[in-house]
VEXMINU-464931 format. One record per atom (N, C-alpha, C, O): x, y, z; residue in one letter. Coordinates in steps of 0.05 Angstrom, whole numbers, plus 5000, padded with zeros to 4 digits. Atoms other than C-alpha are relative to their C-alpha. Last residue first. Layout:
REM residues N
XYZA
...
REM end
This chain:
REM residues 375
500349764997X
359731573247X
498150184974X
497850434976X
502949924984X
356530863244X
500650295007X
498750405018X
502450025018X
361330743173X
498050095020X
496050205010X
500449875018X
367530993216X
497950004992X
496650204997X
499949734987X
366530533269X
499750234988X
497950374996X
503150074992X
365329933221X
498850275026X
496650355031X
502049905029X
371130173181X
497550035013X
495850205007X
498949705010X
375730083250X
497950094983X
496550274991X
500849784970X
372429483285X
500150294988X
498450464990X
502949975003X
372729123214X
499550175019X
497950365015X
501449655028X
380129363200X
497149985009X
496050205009X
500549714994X
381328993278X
499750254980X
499350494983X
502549944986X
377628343253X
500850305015X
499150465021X
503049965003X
381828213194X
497950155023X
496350325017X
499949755018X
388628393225X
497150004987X
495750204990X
499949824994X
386927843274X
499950264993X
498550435004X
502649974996X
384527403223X
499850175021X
497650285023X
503349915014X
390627503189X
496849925007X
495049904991X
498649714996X
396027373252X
497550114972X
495650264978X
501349884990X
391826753263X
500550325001X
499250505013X
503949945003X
391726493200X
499750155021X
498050325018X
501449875029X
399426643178X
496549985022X
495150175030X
498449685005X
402026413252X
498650114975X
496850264982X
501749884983X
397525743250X
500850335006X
499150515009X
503049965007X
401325643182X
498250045021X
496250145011X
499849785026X
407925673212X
497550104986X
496850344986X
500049784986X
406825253271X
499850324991X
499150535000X
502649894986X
404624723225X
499850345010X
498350525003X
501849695015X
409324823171X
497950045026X
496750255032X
497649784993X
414324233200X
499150284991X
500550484989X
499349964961X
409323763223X
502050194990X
503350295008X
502450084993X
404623753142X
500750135037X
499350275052X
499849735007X
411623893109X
496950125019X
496450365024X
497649804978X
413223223136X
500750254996X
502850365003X
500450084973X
406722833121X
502350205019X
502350295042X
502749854996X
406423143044X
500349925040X
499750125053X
500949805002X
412823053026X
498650255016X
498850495023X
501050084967X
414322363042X
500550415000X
501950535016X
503150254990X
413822132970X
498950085025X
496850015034X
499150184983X
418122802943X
497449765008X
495049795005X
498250145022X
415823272886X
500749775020X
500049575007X
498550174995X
408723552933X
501949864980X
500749724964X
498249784999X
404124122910X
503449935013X
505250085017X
498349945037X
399723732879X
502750165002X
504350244985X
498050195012X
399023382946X
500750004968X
501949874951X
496750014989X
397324022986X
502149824988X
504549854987X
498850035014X
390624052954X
504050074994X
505750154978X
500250305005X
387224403003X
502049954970X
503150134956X
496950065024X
388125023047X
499749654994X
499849455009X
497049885004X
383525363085X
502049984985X
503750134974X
499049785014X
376425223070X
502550154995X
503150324979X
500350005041X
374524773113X
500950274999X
501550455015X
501949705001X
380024753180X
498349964971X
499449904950X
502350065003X
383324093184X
497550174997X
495150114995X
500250175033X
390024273163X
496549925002X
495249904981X
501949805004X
389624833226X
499649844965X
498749944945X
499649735007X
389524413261X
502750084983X
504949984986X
501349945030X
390623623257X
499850264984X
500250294960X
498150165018X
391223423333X
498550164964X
496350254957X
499850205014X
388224053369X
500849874981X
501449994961X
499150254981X
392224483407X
498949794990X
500349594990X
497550085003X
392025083367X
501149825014X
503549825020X
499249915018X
385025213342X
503549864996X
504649744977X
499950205021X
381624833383X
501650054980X
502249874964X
498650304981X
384225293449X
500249744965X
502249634956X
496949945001X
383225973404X
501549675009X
503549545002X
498750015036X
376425703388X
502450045003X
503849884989X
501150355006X
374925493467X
501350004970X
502849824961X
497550164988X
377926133497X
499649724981X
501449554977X
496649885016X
373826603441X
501449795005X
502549674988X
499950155026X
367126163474X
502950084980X
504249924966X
500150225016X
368326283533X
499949894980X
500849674975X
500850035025X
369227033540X
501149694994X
503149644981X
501750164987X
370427173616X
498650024967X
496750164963X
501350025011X
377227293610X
497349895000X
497149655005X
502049824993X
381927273674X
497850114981X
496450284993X
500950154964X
385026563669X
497750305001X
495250275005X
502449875006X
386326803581X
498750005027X
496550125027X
500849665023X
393326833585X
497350044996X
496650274988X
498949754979X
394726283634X
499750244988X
500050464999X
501149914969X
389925843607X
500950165017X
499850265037X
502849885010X
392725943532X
498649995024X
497350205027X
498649635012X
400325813555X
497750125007X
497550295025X
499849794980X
397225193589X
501250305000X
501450485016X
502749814985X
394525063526X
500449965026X
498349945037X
501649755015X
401225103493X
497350045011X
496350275015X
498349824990X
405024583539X
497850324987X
496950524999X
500949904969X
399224073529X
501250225006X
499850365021X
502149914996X
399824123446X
499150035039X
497650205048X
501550315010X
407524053437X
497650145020X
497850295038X
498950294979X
411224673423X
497849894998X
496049924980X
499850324998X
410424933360X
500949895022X
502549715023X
501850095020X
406025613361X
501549625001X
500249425004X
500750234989X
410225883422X
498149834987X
496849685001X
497250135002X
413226483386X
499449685011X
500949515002X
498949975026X
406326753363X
502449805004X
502849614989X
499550305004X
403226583428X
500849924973X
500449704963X
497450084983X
404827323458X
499449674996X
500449525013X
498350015010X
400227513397X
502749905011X
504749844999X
500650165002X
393827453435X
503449984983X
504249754988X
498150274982X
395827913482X
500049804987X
501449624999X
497749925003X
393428423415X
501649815022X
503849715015X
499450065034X
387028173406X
503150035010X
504249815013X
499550294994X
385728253483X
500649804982X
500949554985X
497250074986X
388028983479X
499849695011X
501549595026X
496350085016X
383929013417X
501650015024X
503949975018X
499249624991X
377528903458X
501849854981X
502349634974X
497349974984X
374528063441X
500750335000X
499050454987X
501149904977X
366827993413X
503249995021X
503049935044X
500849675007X
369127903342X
499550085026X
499850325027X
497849714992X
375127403360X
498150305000X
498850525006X
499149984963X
370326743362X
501550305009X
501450415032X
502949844988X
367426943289X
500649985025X
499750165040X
500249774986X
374926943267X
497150105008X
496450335013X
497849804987X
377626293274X
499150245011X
499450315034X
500950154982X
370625863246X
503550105026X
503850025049X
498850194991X
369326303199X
500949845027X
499649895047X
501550134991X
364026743188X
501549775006X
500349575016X
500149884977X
367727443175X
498349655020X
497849655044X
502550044992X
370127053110X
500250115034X
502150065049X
502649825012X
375527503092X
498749965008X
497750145022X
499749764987X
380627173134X
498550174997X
498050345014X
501450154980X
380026483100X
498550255021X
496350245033X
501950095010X
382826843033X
498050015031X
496350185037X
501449745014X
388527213069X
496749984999X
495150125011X
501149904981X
390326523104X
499150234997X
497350285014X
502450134987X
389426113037X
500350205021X
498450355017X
501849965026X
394526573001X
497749905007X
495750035000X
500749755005X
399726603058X
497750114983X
497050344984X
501349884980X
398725843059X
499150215009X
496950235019X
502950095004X
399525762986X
498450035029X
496050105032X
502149795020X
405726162987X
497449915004X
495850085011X
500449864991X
409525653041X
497650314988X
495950454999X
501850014976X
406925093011X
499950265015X
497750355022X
502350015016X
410525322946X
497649925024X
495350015022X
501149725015X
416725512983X
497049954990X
495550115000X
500149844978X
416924833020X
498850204992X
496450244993X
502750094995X
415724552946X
500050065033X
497750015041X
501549935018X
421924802917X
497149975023X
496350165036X
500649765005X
425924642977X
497650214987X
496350394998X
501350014980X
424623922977X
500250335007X
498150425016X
502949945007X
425523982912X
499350025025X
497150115029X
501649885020X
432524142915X
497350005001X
496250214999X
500149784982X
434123652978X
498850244981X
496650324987X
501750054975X
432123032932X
499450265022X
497250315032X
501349855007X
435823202870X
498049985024X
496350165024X
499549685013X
438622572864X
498350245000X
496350224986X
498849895026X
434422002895X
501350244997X
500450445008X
497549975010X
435721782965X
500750014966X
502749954953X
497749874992X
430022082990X
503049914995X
504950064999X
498350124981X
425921822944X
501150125013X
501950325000X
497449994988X
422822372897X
500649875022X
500450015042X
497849784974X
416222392863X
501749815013X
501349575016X
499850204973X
414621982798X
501450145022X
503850205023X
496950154986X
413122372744X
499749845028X
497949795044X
500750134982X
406422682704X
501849845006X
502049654991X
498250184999X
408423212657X
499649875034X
500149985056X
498549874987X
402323742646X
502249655009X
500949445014X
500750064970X
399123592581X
502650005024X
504949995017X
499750264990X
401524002529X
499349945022X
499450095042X
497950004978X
397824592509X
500449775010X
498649635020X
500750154982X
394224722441X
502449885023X
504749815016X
496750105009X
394925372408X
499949785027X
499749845051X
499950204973X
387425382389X
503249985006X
504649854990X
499950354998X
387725762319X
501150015038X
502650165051X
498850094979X
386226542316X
498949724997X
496649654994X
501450144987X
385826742242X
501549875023X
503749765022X
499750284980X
390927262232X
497349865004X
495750005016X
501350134981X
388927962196X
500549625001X
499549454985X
500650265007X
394428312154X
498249905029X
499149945052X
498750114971X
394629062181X
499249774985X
497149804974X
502149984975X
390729482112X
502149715018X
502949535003X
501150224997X
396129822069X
498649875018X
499149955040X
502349985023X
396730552065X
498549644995X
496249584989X
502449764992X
400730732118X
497949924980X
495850044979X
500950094971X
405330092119X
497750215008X
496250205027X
502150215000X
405930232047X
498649895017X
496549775014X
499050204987X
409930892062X
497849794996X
495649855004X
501350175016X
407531462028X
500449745005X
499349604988X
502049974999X
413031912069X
497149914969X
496950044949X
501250215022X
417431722106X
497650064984X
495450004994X
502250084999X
421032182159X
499049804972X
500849724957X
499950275024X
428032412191X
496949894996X
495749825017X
501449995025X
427033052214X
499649844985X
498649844962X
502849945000X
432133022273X
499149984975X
500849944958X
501250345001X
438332592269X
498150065003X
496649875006X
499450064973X
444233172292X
497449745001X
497449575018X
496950204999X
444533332223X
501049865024X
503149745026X
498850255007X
438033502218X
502749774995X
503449544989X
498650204986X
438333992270X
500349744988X
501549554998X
497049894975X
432234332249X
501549835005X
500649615011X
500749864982X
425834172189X
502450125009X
503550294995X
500449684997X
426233712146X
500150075022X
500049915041X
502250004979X
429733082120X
498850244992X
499050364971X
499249814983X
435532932071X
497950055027X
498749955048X
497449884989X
434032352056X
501250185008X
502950155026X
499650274983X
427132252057X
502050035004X
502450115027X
501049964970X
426732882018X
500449795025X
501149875047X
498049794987X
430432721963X
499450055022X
501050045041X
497950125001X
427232051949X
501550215016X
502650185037X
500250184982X
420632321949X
502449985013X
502650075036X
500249744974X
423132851899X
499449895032X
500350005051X
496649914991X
425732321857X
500350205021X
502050265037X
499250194981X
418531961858X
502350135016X
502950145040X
499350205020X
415032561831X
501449885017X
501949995038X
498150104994X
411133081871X
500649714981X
498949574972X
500150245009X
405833451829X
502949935010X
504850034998X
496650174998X
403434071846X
499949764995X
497749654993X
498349945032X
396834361867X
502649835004X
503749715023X
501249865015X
391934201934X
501250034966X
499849974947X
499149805013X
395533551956X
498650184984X
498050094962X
502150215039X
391133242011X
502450264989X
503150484999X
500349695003X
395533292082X
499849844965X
500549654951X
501849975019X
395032712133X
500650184982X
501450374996X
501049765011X
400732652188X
499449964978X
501149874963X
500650005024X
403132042225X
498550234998X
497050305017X
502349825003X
406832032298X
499950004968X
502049994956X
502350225003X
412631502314X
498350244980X
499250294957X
500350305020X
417632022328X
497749825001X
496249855020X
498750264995X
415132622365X
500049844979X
498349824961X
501550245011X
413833232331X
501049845011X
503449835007X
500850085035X
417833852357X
497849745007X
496949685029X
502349985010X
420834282421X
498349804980X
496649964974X
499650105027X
428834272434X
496949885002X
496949645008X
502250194995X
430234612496X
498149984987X
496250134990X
503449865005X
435935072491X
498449664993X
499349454984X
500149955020X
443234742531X
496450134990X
494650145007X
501450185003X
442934802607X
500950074953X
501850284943X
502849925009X
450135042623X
497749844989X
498349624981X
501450044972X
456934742645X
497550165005X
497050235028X
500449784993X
460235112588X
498249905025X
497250075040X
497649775007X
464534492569X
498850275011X
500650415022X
497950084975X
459033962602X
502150294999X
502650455018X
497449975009X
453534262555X
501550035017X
501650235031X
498049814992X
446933992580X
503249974991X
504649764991X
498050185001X
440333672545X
502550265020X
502150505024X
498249784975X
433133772551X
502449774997X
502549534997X
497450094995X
429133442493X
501650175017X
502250405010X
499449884994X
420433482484X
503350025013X
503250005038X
498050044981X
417033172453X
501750204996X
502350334977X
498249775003X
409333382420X
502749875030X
502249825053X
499049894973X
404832712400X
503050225000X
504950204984X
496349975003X
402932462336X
499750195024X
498150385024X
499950024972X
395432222311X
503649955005X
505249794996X
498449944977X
392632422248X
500849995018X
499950185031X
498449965026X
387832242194X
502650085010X
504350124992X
497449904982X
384131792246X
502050104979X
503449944967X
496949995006X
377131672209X
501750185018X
501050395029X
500150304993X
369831472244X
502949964989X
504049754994X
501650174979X
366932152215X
501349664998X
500749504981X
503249985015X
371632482154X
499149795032X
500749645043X
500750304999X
378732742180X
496649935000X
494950075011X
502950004972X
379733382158X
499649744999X
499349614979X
502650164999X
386833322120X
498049935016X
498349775034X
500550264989X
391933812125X
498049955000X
496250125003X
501849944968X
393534232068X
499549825019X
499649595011X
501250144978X
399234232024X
497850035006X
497550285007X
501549924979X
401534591961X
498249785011X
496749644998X
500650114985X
406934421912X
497350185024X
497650425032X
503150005003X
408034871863X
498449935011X
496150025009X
501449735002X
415434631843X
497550065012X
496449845011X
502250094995X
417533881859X
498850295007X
497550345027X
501249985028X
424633951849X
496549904994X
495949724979X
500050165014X
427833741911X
498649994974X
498149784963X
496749985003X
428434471940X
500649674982X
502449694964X
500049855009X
420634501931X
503649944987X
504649904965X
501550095026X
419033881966X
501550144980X
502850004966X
497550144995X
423934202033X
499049784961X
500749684946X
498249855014X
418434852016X
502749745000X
504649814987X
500249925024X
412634382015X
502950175001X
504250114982X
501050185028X
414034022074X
500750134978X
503050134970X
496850124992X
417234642123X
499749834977X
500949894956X
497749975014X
409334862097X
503950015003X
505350144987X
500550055022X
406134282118X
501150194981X
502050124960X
498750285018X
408634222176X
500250004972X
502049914958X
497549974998X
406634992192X
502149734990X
504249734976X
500349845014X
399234742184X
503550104995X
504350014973X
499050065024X
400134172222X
500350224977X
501850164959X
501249925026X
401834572281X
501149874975X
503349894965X
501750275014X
405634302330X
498050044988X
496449864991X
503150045003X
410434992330X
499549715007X
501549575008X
500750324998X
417035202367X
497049944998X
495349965015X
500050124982X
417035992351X
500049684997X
499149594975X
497850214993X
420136242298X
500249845027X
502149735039X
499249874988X
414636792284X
502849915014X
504250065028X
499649795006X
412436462223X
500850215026X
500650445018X
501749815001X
412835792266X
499950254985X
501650374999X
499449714991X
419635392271X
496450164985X
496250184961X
500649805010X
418934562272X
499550255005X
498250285026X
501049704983X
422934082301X
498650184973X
499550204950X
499449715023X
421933382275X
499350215018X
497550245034X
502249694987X
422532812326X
501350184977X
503650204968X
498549904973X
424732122286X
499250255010X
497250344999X
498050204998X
421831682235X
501650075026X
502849935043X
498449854982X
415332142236X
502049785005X
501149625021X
498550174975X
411131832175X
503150155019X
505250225008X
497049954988X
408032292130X
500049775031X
498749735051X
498850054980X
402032132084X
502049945009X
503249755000X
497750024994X
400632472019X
500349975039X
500550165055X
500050084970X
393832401990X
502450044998X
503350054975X
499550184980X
391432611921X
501350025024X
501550255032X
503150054989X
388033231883X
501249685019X
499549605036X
502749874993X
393433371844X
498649955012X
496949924995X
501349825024X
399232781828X
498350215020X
498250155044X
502250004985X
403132381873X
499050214972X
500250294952X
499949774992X
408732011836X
497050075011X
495149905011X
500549855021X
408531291849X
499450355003X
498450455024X
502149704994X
413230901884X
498750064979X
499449994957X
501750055005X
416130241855X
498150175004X
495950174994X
501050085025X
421830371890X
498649914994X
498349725009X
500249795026X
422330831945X
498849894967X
497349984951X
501849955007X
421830372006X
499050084975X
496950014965X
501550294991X
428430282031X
498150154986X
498750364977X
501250114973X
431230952002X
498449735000X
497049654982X
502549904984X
433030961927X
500849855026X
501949635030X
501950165002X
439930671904X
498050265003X
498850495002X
502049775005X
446330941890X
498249844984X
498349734962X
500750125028X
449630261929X
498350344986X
496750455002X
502650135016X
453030541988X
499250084969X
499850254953X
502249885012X
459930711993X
497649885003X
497649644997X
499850035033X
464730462041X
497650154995X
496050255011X
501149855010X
468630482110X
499249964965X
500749924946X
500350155028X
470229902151X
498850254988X
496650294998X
502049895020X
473830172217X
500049904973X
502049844961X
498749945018X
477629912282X
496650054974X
494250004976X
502150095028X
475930032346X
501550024973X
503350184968X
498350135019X
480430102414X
497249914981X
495249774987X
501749785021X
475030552461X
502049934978X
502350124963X
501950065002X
479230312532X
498950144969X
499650374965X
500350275023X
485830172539X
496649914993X
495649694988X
501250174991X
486130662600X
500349704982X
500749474990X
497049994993X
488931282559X
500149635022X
502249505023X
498350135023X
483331202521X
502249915011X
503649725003X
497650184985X
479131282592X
501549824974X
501849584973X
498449904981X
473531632550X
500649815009X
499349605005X
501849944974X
470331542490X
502650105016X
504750235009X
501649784999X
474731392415X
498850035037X
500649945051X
501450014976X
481131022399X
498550195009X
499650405014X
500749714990X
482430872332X
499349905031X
498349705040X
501450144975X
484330302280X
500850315018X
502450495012X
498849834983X
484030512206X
499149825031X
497249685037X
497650134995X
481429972156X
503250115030X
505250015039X
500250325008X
477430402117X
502049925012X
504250025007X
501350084975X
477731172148X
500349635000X
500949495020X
498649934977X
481831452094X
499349905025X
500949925044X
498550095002X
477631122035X
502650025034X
503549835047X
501750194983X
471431462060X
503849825001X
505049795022X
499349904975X
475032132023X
499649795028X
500449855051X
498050264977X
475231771959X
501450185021X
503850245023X
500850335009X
472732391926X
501349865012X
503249935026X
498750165023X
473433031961X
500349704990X
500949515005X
497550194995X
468333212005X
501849984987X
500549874969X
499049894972X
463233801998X
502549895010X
504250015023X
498749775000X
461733651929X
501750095023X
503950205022X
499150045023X
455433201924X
502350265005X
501550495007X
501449815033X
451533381994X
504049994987X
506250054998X
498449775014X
454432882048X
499050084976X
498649934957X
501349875029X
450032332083X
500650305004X
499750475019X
498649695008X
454631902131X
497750064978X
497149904960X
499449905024X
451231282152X
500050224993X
497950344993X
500849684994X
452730832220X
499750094969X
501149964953X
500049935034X
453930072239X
498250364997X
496550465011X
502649774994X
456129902310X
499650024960X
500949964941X
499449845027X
460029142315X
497150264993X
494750214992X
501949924998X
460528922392X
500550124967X
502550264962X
502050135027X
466628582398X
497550064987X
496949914968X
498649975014X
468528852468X
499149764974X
497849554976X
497850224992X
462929082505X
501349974974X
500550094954X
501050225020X
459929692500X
502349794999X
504749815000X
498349985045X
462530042557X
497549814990X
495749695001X
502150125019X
458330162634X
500850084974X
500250294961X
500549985024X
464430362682X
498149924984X
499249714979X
501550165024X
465230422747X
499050094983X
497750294983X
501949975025X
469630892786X
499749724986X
501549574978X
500450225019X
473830832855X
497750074981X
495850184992X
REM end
């Protein structure tokens, strides 16, 4: 059996052919307009049914272009990386050298009519970023020869490049040409694509004054009858939300080494830490049955005062809700009227489980570090 991940059906892609003047025969787009096709894989399937709008674009300038101005002598020319440019080294190795950018630049300048040209890159003056562009790097493999394909080097996209024009004089049209066509390698495959004078490089980030974004008050309702609608729902909701807040208080409570759980446990061994856990499952029966649990498990202990906190802990009326510091504000955390009293007997056993299983775990890291720290 095979699954599939398609573009779903309806999905409209949009794409643009750029052909040097000549190569095609005129109204060659024409042939495609209106055609229906099936392209990917599992055609045979009924899959990769598309149909086609083919046309000219407007002979325009590039987004950006108009209104440009040519660059003259002695000014700035900043490059915007639209997509990864490869560039080849005088030895043809894979460079990131601006220096090498600059001439791929000037000679792709050159071919657009923009004679003379000469680059350099720009030293960036104290407290300026005239440059910042990262080197990627593309690994790909050819299924038909079942080999790695070569491993494709260059400029990452995003990245901006500085370079003052020493001579020459780029004019808009030459702009124009370049941008479209690109530079560098593989442009036909979508590398080299770049921008360059771009307003977004030259103009300063619009600054925002920050305004107050003022927050509605929090919606004050009438909690839940039990025979209103919606009644079992929240009573959910707000289980969960007790349940978190306990895990979150017994952590908390667990820190303090001075509490009123775990200062009774510091003078206990871990193998009397550890019996203590055979009252994990027996947390809700009813309070006499449990401390005869706790007298028969502790009969041979001669640490009164542990027996006495463990005893208050889980037999008296109220525990572990009455503990300071553990957990308060239970009734924001209530949608129902009868909420708070019956999440109060049905969490107990639950929430004495969270505190004592973390104040356990609290007091045997302290044995451990505290061993460590006197070695």
């Amino acid at each position: 059996m095979y699954s599939y991940q398609a573009l779903a059906a309806g999905t409209v892609l949009g794409a643009e052919v750029r052909v040097r003047v000549g190569v095609l025969p005129a109204g060659w787009h024409t042939r495609l307009d209106g055609e229906e096709w099936r392209i990917g894989r599992s055609r045979k399937d009924d899959y990769g049914l598309i149909s086609v709008d083919a046309g000219l674009l407007d002979e325009a300038l590039p987004d950006g272009a108009p209104g440009a101005e040519p660059i003259e002598a002695g000014g700035k020319l900043r490059v915007w990386l639209l997509s990864d440019v490869l560039i080849r080294d005088e030895r043809l190795n894979p460079s990131d050298a601006p220096d090498d950018f600059a001439r791929v630049l000037q000679e792709a300048l050159a071919v657009a009519g923009a004679d003379g040209v000469r680059l350099t890159p720009t030293v960036p003056e104290p407290g300026s970023i005239e440059a910042s562009y990262e080197m990627a790097r593309t690994d790909s493999w050819h299924s038909g020869w079942r080999l790695p394909r070569p491993v494709l080097i260059g400029f990452a996209a995003g990245g901006c490049l500085s370079f003052d024009v020493e001579a020459g004089r780029i004019g808009v049209d030459a702009v124009a040409a370049v941008e479209t066509s690109g530079i560098g390698e593989r442009r036909g495959e979508g590398f080299g694509q770049i921008r360059l004078n771009d307003r977004l490089l030259w103009e300063p980030s619009p600054v925002f004054a920050a305004r107050p974004i003022p927050r509605p008050p929090a919606p004050v309702g009438d909690k839940l009858p039990p025979s209103a609608p919606g009644y079992a729902a929240a009573r959910i909701v707000e289980r969960e939300a007790w349940r978190a807040e306990i895990r979150r208080c017994a952590e908390a409570y667990a820190a303090d080494p001075g509490n009123a759980v775990l200062a009774p446990l510091l003078g206990l061994t871990f193998t009397r830490l550890n019996t203590l856990r055979r009252l994990f499952d027996h947390l809700d029966e009813p309070p006499e049955r449990l401390d005869r649990r706790i007298e028969s498990l502790t009969r041979r202990w001669k640490e009164p005062k542990a027996v006495e906190g463990l005893r208050g802990l889980l037999t008296e009326p109220g525990s572990p809700w009455n503990l300071d510091g553990f957990i308060g504000g239970t009734e924001n955390l209530c949608l129902t009227i009868d909420g708070h009293p019956d999440l109060r007997e049905e969490l107990r056993g639950e929430a004495l489980r969270a505190l004592l299983s973390a104040c356990l775990s609290a007091r045997t890291r302290s044995e451990i570090y505290g061993a460590e720290a006197s070695r």
